[in-house]
N, C-alpha and C positions, 0 to 999 in steps of 0.2 A: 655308463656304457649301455648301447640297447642288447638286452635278448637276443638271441641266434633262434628265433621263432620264425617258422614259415610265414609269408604273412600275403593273403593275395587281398585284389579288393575288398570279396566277402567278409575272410576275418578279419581286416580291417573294420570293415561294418560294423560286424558284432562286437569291437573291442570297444570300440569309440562310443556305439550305442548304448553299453553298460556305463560307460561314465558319464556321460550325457543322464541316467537314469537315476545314479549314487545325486548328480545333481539335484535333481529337484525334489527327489523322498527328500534329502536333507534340509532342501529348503522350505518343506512342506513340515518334516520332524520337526524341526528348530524353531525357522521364523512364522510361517504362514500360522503355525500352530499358537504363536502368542500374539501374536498383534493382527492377523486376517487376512487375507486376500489382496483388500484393495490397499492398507498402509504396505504389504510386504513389498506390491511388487512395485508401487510406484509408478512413474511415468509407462512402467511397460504392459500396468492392468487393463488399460481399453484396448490394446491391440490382441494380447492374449484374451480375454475375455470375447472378444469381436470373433477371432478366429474358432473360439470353441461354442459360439453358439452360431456360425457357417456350420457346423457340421453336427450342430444338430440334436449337441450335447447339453445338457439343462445343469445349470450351476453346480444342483448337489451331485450328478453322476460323474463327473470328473474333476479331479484336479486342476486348478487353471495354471500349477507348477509345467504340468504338462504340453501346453504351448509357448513356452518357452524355448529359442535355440541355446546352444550352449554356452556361447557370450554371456545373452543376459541373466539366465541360470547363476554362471558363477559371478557376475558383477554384484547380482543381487545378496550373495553369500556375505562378498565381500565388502558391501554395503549394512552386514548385518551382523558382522560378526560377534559383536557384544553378547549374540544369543548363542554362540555355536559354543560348546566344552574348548576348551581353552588347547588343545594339543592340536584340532582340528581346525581351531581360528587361523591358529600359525601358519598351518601348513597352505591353508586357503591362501594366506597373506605372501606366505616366503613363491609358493608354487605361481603368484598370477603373471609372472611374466613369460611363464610356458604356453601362455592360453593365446596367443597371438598365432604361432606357428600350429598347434592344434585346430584353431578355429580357420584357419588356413587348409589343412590337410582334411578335416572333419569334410569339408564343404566338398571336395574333389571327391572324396569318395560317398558322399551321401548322395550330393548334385547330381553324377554321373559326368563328370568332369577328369580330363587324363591327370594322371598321376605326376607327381614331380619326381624327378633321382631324387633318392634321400627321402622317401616321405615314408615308406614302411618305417626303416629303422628309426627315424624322428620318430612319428608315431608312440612307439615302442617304448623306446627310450624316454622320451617324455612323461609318458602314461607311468615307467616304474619308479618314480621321483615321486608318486604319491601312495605313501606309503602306513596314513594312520588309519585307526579299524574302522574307518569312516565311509570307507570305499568297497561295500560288499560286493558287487553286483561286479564292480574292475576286478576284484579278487576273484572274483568267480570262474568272468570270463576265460583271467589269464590263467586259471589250471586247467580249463577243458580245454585253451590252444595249445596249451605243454604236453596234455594227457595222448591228444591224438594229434600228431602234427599235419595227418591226410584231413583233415574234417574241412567240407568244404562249404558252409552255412547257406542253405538258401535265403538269397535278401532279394530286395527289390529296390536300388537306388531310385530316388525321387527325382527328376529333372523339374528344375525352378526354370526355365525354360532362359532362359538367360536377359537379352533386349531385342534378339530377332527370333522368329519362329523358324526350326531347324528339325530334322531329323539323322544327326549325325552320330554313328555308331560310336560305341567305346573303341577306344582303342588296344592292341592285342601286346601293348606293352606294361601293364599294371606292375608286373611282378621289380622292373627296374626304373620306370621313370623315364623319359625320351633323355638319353641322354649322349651329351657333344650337339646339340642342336639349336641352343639357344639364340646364338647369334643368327641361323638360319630363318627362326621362327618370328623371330623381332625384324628382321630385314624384309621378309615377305609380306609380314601384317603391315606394312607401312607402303608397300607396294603397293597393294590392294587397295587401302583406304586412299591412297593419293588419286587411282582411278586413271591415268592416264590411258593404259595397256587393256582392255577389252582381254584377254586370253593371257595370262600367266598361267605356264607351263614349266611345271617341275622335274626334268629330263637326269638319267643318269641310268649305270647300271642297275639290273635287277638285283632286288635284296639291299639296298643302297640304303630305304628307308624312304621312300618319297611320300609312301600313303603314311606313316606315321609323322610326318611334317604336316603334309595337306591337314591331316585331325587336329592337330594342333593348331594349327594355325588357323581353322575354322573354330575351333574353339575359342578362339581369342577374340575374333570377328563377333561369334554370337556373344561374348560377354563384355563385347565394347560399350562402354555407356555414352556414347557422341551415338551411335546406331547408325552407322553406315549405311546396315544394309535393312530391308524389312524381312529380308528371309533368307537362309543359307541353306542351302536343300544338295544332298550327298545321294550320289549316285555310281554305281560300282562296275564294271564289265570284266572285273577277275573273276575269273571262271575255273579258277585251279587257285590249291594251295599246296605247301609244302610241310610235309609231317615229319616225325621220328621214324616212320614208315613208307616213304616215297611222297611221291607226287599222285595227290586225290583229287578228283572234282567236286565244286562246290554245287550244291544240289541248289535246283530253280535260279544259276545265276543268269543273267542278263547275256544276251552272244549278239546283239546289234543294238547300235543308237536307240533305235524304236524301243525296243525291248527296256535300253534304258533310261527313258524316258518313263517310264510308269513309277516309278519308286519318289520322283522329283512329283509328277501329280498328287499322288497319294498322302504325303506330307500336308499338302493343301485340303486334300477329302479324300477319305480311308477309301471309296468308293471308285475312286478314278481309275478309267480302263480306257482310255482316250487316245489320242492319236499325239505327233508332235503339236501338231496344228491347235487342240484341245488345250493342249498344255498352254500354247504361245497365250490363248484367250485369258486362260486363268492368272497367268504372269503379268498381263496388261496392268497400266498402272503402278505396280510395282517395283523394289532397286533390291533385286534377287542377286545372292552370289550364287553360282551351280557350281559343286566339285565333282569333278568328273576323275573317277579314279581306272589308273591300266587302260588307259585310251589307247594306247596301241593294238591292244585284243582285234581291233574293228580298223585303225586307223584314219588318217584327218579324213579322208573325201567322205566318211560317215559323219562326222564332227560338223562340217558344212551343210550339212542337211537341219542340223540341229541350231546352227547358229547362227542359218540366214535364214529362220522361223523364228526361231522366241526374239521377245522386242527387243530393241536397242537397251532398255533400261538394263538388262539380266547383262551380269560380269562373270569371268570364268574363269575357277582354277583349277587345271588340269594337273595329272599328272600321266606318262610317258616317256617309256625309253627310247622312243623315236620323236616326237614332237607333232605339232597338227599340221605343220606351213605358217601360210602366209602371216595368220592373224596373230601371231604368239610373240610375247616376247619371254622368252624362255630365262630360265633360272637353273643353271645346272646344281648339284648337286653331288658333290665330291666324296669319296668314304670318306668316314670318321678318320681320326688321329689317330695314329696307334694307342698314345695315353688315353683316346677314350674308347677305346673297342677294348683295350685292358680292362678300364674301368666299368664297361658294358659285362664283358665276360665275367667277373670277378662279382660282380653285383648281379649275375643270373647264376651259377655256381651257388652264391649262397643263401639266395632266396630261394630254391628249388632242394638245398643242402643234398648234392650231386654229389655221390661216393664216388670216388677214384681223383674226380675232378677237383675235388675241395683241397687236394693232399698234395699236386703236383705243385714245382717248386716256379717261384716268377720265371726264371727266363724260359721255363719249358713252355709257359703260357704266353710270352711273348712270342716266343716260337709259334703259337697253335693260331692267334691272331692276326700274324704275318702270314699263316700259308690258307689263314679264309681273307683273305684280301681286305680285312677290317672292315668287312661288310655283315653290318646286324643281322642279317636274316643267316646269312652261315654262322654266328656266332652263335643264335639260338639255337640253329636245325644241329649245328654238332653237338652243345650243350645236352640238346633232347634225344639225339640218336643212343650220345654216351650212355644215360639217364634209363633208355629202353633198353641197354643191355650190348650195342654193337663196342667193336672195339676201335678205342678211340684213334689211334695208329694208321688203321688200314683205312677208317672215315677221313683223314687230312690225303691220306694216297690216295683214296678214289673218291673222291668228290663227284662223281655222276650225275647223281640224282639232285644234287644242288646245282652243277650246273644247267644239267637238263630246263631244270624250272626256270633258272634264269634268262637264259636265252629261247626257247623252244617258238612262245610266242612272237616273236622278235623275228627269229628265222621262217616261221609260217608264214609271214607278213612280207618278205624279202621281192623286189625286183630279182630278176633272171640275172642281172650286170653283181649285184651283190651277192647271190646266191654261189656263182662263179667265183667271184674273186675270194669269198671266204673257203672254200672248198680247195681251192688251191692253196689256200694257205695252210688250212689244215693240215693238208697232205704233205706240203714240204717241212712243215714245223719248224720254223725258223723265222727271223728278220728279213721283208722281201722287199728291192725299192721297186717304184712303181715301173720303169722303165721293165722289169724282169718280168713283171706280168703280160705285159706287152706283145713279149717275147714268149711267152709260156702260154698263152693264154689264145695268141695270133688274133686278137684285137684292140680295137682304134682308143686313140689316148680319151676322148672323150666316152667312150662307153665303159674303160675302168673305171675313171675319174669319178661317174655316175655311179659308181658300185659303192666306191671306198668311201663319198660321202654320206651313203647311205647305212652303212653299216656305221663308221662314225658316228651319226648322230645318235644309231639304234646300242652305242656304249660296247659294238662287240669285238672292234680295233680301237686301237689308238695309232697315233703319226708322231712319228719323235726325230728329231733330227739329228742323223750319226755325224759320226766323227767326219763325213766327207762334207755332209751338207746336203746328201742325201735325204730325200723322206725315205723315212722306212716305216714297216706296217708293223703289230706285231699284237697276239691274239689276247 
């Protein structure tokens, strides 16, 4: 069973880094120490060797154990065990079939690559299956995560840059892993690499999750080994986020096309302060994906500027609660399952080990899941209100300030015909069919039509068909 250890990327870092380190002193104790360098390591001494004099290090100032990843570390162990004390050979031996899922998770969090559900507690769990006095540095670790469960280690993940050159952020899910999205993320990469669609567009309500799909799924892009693409370049126009403590702005973010276009250059030369036009130049040549995140902030007729300037080569994936037009073939995005927003909440509860929250009984949490509409970004912001102190109760009765954030952009963005028809609807609060606005409203069937398909796309009505056969609206 794994620990009930906090565990973010960081101390993941550091845990994994201590075992990564038990590796190779050991291999340097043991084997290096009796038979040398170049018998120990085998087929893998010219490449380590290669790698430690790139930088510069002269044979006797370091260990050549030390450019070793953790694979070949422990292969070579296990290659060697004749030399290692007999309790430690074992454990080498009974433990290597852990090292698969490790050097799996090792990589995600060293690379700077998103997390998988399950990969703290694996982690964890794994790492405490090695249990003889062989392993100082794991032992070490894991009493300074136990002693202080706040300690937030500064690291610096390494990006091995994957097969395309990218500047795409971490994403702000570590603590759970994206999860209920698998199928999403696999149906999109396949989309993309098929090429047909010039502009896939990731559309649904706010807080849905779309920018944690888009990362993932450029994630996948840049460590496609066919290399689709020569560059995958992320670009942002969310300008607001949502805290434990309202809705903030995000400092220096992008508020037009142009604006975010500088981030997409800059990936190419740290230097670039260039125009669209600048950019299209630099792209020449090139089979670029751009991800364009919160596109709706600016909406499409900004989008058009951007994308009847850079070349034909450059492919796009957007995400937006309203969509660009013409060019897109969209990809909606539906909440989670309830079993996985269960599974989302239950797996941030106890990576964060939220008092109050840890204690309530399942159906209370079924309850709490159904009235944030199974939507991850309410699952976290209640998570984290609780966590700050608010009371959890009155947070599911007035959801305000989640709302706010979800729509606000959305509504800023609104035609006059949609602006109207949601306001009316607000006001009556009820199921309205279209006919009644008609009537309510003392305008023509084709300028509500205009309203409600707009707001429809922008995710802030739905259309359902009553018992008459009636459309009805409903908020």
């Amino acid at each position: 069973m794994s620990e009930n250890l906090p565990m973010t990327r960081a101390r993941l870092y550091v845990l994994l880094d201590a075992f990564e380190r038990d590796i190779r002193s050991n291999l340097v104790r043991y084997v290096v120490s009796e038979i040398g360098e170049e018998q120990a390591l085998g087929e893998s001494y010219s490449r380590a060797d290669e790698k430690r004099s790139r930088e510069g290090v002269n044979g006797s100032g370091a260990s050549i154990a030390d450019y070793l990843d953790m694979r070949e570390g422990y292969d070579l162990l296990n290659i060697n065990r004749r030399f290692l004390p007999s309790e430690y050979a074992d454990e080498v031996r009974t433990q290597t079939l852990s090292l698969d899922r490790l050097v799996s998770i090792r990589n995600r969090v060293m690379h700077a690559r998103p997390l998988l559900a399950g990969d703290s507690d694996a982690a964890v769990s794994l790492l405490l299956q090695f249990q003889a006095r062989n392993w100082p540095e794991l032992k070490r670790m894991l009493g300074q995560l136990r002693a202080d469960p706040s300690w937030e280690p500064l690291v610096t993940a390494v990006d091995d840059g994957g097969f395309a050159l990218h500047n795409l952020p971490l994403p702000d899910y570590d603590e759970t892993g994206l999860v209920g999205r698998a199928k999403e993320v696999s149906e999109l990469t396949g989309l993309i690499k098929r090429g047909r669609e010039p502009v896939l567009t990731i559309t649904g309500e706010g807080g849905i999750g779309k920018t944690a799909l888009a990362i993932a799924v450029a994630y996948e892009i840049v460590d496609d080994a066919s290399r689709p693409f020569d560059a995958v370049l992320w670009t942002s126009l969310k300008h607001e986020k949502l805290t434990a403590g309202g809705v903030v702005n995000i400092a220096g973010a992008a508020r037009d096309i142009t604006g975010a276009a500088l981030p997409l250059g800059a990936a190419l030369d740290a230097g670039f302060e260039g125009s669209i036009r600048d950019l299209a130049s630099a792209l020449e040549g090139l089979d670029v994906l751009v991800v364009v995140d919160n596109l709706e902030t600016v909406g499409g007729a900004e989008f058009t500027t951007l994308y009847e300037q850079l070349p034909d080569s450059v492919s796009y994936l957007i995400t937006s609660r309203i969509g660009v037009g013409q060019y897109e073939r969209r990809f909606p995005l539906a909440p989670l399952s309830k079993k996985d927003s269960l599974r989302l909440f239950n797996d941030f509860v106890r990576a964060r080990h939220i008092q109050g929250l840890d204690r309530i009984s399942s159906e209370a949490r079924v309850q709490v899941v159904t009235r944030l509409r199974n939507s991850p970004l309410g699952i976290r912001w209640f998570a984290l209100a609780v966590e700050a102190g608010n009371d959890p109760v009155q947070l599911i009765r007035h959801q305000d300030q989640l709302l706010e954030f979800c729509v606000r952009s959305v509504y800023e963005s609104l035609e006059a015909s949609a602006r109207e028809v949601l306001s009316a609807l607000s006001i009556l609060g009820r199921s309205v069919r279209v006919d009644e606005f008609i009537v309510l409203l003392e305008r023509s069937m084709d300028y509500i039509n205009v309203g409600l398909q707009e707001l429809v796309r922008g995710s802030l009505v739905r259309r359902e068909g009553s018992s008459s056969g009636d459309l009805v609206l409903q908020p």
